[in-house]
C-alpha positions as CSV (number, residue, x, y, z in Angstrom):
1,X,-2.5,-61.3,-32.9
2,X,-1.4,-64.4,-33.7
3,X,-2.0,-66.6,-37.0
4,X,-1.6,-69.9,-38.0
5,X,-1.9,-70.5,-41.7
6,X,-2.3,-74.0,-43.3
7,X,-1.1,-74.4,-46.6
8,X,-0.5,-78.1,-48.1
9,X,-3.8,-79.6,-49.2
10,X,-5.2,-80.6,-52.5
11,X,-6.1,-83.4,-54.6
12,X,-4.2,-86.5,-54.5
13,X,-4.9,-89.8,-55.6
14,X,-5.2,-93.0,-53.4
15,X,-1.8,-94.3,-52.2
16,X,-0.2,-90.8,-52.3
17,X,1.6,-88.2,-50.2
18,X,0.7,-84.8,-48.8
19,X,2.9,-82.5,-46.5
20,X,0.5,-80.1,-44.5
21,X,2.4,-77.1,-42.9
22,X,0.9,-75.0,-40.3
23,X,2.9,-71.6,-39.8
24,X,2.2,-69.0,-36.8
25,X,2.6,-65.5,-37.2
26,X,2.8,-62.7,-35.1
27,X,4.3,-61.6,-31.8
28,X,5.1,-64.7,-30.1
29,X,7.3,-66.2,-27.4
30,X,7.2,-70.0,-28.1
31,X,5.3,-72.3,-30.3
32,X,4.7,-75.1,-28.0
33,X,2.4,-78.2,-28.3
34,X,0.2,-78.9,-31.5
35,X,-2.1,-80.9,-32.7
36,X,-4.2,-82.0,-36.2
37,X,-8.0,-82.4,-36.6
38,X,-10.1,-83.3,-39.5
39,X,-13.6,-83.2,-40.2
40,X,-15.6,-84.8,-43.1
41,X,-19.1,-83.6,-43.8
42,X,-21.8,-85.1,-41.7
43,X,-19.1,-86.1,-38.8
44,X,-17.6,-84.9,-35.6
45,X,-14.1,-83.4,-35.8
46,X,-11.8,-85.8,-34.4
47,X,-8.2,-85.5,-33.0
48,X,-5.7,-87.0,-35.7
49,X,-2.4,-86.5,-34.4
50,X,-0.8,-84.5,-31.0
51,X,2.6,-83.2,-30.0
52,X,3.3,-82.1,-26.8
53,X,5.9,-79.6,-25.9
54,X,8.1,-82.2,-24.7
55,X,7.7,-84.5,-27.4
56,X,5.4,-87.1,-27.4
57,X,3.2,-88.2,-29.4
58,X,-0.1,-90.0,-30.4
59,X,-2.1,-90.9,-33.3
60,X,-5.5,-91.4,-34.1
61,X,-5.5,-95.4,-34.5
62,X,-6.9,-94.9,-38.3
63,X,-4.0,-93.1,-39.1
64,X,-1.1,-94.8,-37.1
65,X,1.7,-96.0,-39.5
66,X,0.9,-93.5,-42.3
67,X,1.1,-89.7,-40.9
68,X,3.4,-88.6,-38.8
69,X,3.5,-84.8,-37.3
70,X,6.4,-82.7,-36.5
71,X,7.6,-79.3,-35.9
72,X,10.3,-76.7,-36.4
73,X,10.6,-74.6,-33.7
74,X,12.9,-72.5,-35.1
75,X,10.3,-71.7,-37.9
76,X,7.2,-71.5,-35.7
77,X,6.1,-74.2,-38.2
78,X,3.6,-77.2,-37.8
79,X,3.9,-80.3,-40.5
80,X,2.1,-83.4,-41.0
81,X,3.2,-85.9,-43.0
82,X,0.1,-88.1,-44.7
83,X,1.5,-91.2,-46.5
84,X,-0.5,-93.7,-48.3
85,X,-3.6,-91.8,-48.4
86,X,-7.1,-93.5,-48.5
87,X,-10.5,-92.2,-49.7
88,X,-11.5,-92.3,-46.2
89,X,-8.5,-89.4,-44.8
90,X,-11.0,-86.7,-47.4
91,X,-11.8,-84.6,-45.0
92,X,-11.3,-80.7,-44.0
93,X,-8.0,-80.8,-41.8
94,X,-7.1,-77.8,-39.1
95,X,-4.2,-77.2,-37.1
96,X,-4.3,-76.3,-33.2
97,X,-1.5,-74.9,-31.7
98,X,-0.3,-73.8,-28.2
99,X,1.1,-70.7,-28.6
100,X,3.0,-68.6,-25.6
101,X,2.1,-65.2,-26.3
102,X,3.0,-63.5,-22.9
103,X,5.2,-64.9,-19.8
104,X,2.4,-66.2,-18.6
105,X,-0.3,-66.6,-21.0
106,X,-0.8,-69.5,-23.5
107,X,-3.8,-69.7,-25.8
108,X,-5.0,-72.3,-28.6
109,X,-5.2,-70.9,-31.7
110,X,-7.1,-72.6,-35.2
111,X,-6.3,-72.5,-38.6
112,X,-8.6,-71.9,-41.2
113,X,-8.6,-75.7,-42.4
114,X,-7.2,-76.9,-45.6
115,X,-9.3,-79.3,-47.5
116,X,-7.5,-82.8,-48.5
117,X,-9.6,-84.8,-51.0
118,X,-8.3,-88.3,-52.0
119,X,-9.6,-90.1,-55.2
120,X,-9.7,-93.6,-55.7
């Protein structure tokens, strides 16, 4: 069965950087389109950042300009990039990926979420 496990998050102060990683494990034929949510306590989880399999991207508007998300294929490997963090990005953040398990079956798999605090 397949995995993904975050790893990245933690405690950072107000105007700094955090690298999230999101790494799938298991039997697998491709690690295709991904995607980043976050959910803060009281709210609805909302899309932060998508890739597609062919490359695109988009950005939640609160977060355009300061994350960025990316993958390594060759690694089965997730990232996002958060730069100039605010109070507001606090918030428990999961990965989604599409992962190609047989030749013809794709499923969405969840992390666990990691939990990125920002202090002011």
């Amino acid at each position: 069965q397949v995995q993904l496990v975050e790893s990245g998050g933690g405690l950072v102060q107000a105007g700094g950087s955090l690298k999230l990683s999101c790494a799938a494990s298991g039997i697998m034929f491709s690690f295709n389109a991904m995607a980043w949510y976050r959910q803060a306590p009281g709210k609805e989880r909302e899309l932060v950042a998508q890739l597609t399999s062919g490359g695109s991207t988009n950005y939640a508007d609160s977060v355009k300009g300061r994350f960025t998300i990316s993958r390594d294929n060759a690694k089965n490997t997730g990232y996002l990039q958060m730069n100039s963090l605010k109070p507001e990005d606090t918030a428990v953040y999961y990965c989604n990926a599409d992962i190609k398990v047989t030749t013809f079956l794709t499923n969405h798999y969840w992390g666990q979420g990691t939990q990125v605090t920002v202090s002011s």
